[in-house]
C-alpha positions, 0 to 999 in steps of 0.5 A, a space after each residue: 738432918 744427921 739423927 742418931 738411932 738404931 745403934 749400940 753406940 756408947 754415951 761418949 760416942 753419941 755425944 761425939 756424934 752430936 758434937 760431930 752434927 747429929 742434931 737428933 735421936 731416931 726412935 728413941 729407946 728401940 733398937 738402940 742399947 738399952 739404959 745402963 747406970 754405968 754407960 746410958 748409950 744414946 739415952 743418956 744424952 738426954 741427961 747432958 743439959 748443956 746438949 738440948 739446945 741443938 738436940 731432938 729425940 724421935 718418940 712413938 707415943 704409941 703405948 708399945 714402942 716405948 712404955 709410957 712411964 719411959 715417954 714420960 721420963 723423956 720429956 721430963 729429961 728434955 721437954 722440948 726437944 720432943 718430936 713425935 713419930 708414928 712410925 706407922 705402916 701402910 696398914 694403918 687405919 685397916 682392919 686386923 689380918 695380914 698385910 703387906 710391908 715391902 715383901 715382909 708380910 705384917 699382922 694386924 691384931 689387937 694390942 690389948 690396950 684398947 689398939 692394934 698393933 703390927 707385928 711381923 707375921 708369926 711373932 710378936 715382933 713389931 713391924 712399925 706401928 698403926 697409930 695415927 699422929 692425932 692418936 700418939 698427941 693424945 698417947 702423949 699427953 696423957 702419958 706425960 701429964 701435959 696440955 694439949 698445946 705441948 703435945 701439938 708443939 711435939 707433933 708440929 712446931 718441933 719437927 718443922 724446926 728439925 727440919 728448918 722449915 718453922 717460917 712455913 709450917 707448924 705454926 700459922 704466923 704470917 707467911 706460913 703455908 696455912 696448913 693445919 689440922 682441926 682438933 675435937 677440943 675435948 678428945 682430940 680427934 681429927 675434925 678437918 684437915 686444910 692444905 695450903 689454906 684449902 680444906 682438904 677433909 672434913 669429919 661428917 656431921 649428922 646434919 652435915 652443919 659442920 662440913 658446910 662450915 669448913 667449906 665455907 671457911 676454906 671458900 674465904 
């Protein structure tokens, strides 16, 4: 896969890249140029309609990577060809201190938003990310005002069909791989995880009645 991002390339220029093979944008809106009325640079694809059947964008739903009003503006651009990404590193899910990113050592500290975030130590440059996937569905959502399903579709179907695996993953048709993630239907947070139809993680419950019924259904 040929994905455009992190360049101060032209509008003319990304678009002769698409016309070229690219099929995607990495990270949209970071480390690129930013919009400008009279040259948008990689962000004005998504204003060329007659581009979005053969093109995606890569997003950090993140709430710091990209301002939610700019997500918003994206997929109200081009609703289906968003990709959702996490761009997360191995601090992720670890408590606020110092960690490790190849030999670049990372902070960990709070956003502000409610969230942490991971900056290169001694600035406020961001170093990745340590938002999980359920998180950037649930930063999704809310930022761009859609349902769930679309959000799931950003975070599932669309990259497996970046990828051209649709017949295999994001999707549990006939013949797919069975591997899926079950979701709290009212906050959206990781219940269980099943790979290959076996159930791989299951959220503990008080009186364990929920694991026992994943494991049940894993058993099937």
């Amino acid at each position: 896969v040929v994905s455009i991002g992190h360049s101060s390339a032209r509008l003319a220029e990304a678009a002769l890249g698409v016309s070229s093979g690219a099929v995607m944008i990495t990270h949209l809106f970071n480390a690129m140029g930013a919009f400008h009325h009279r040259d948008p640079g990689i962000i004005g694809l998504l204003g060329r309609p007659e581009l979005h059947n053969r093109l995606w964008y890569g997003i950090i739903a993140d709430g710091l990577h990209a301002d939610p009003t700019s997500v918003a503006m994206a997929f109200q651009s081009h609703p289906g060809g968003a990709v959702l990404v996490t761009d997360a590193m191995a601090g992720m899910g670890l408590a606020p201190g110092l960690h490790s990113l190849g030999a670049q050592q990372v902070e960990i500290k709070p956003a502000g938003n409610g969230a942490n975030k991971a900056v290169v130590a001694g600035t406020e440059t961001l170093a990745g990310s340590v938002a999980s996937m359920d998180a950037c569905v649930r930063n999704f959502a809310a930022f761009t005002r859609s349902s769930p399903a679309v959000a799931l579709r950003a975070a599932t179907l669309h990259p497996a069909r970046v990828l051209g695996l649709e017949h295999e993953h994001g999707t549990l048709s006939p013949g797919s791989r069975g591997d899926l993630v079950v979701l709290d239907p009212d906050t959206l947070v990781v219940q269980a995880t099943f790979l290959r139809g076996k159930c791989a993680f299951a959220r503990a419950s008080r009186d364990g009645g929920r694991a026992a019924l994943f494991d049940h259904a894993s058993a099937q």
